[in-house]
LUMPA-851661 format. One line per field, with one value per residue (C-alpha): residue number from 1; x, y, z; residue in three letters. Coordinates in pm, 1 decimal, m for minus. Layout:
BEGIN
n	NUM:...
east	X:...
north	Y:...
up	Z:...
res	ALA:...
This chain:
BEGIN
n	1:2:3:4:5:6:7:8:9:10:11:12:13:14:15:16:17:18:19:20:21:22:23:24:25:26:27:28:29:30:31:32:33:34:35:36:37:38:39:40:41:42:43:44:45:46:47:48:49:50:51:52:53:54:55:56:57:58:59:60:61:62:63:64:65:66:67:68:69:70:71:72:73:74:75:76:77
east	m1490.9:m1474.8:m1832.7:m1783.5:m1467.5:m1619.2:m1997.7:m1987.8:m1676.7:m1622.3:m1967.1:m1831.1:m1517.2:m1680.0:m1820.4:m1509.3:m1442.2:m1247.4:m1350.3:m1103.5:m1102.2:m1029.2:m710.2:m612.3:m575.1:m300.4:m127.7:m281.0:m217.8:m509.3:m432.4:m636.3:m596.4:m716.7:m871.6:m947.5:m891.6:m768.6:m507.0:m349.4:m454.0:m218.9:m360.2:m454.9:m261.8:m553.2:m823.2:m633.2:m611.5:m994.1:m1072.0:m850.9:m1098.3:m1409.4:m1305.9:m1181.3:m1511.4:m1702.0:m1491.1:m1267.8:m958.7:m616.4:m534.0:m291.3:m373.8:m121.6:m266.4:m192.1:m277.4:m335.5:m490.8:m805.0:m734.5:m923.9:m673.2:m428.3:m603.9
north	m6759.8:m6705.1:m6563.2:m6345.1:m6203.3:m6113.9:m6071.9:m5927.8:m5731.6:m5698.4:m5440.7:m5201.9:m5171.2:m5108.9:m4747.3:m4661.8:m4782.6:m5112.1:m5472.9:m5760.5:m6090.7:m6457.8:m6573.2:m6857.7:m6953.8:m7122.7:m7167.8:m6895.0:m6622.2:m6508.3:m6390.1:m6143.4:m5987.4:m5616.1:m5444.8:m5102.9:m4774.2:m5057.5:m5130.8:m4775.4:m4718.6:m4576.1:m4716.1:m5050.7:m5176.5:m5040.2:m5196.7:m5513.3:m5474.6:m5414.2:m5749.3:m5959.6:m5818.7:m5937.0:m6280.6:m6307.7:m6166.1:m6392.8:m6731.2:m6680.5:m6732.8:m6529.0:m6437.7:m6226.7:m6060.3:m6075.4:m5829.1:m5846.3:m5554.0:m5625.6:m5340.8:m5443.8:m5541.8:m5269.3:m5012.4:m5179.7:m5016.4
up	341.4:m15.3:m44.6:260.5:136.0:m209.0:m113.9:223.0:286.3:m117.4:m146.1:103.0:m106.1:m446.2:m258.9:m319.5:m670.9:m583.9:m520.4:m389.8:m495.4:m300.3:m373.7:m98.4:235.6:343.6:655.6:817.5:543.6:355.2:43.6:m128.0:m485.2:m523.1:m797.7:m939.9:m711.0:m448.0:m640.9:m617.6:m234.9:m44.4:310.9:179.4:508.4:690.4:480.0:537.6:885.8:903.6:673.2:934.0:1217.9:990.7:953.3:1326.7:1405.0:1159.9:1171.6:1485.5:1315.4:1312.5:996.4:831.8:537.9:227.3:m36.7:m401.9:m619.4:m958.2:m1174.7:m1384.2:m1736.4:m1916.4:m1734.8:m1999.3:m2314.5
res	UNK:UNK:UNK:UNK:UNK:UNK:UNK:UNK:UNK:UNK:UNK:UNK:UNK:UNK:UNK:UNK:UNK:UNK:UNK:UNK:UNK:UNK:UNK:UNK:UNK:UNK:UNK:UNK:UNK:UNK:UNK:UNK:UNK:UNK:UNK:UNK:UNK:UNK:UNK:UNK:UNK:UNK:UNK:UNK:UNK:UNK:UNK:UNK:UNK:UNK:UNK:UNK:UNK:UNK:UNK:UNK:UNK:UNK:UNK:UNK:UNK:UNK:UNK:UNK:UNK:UNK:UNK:UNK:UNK:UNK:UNK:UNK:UNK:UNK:UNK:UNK:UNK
């Protein structure tokens, strides 16, 4: 899942200047951290929203998506 999240689902979000990254999955929850213009999105709900489809779609599981935004590190400079 890891791979699909990042590889898969992760190139269509760095078109836009972001990327996510594989945090866990646990209990149902998948937790995602993401980065650059992501991190700032105002309608990240919808982006999460549209990752649970893809892995329903991919892996047939319900998921909920918890998103974490961290900004990247060179944003810190």
């Amino acid at each position: 899942m890891k791979e699909f999240i990042e590889k898969t689902l992760g190139a269509r979000l760095q078109g836009d200047g972001g990327w996510v990254e594989f945090e866990k999955m646990e209990d149902g929850n998948l937790t995602l951290i993401f980065r650059g213009e992501c991190s700032k999105c105002l309608i990240l709900n919808r982006c999460c929203d549209w990752i649970g489809q893809k892995v329903k779609e991919k892996f047939d599981m319900d998921v909920t998506v918890v998103p974490v935004r961290k900004k990247p590190y060179f944003w810190d400079k």
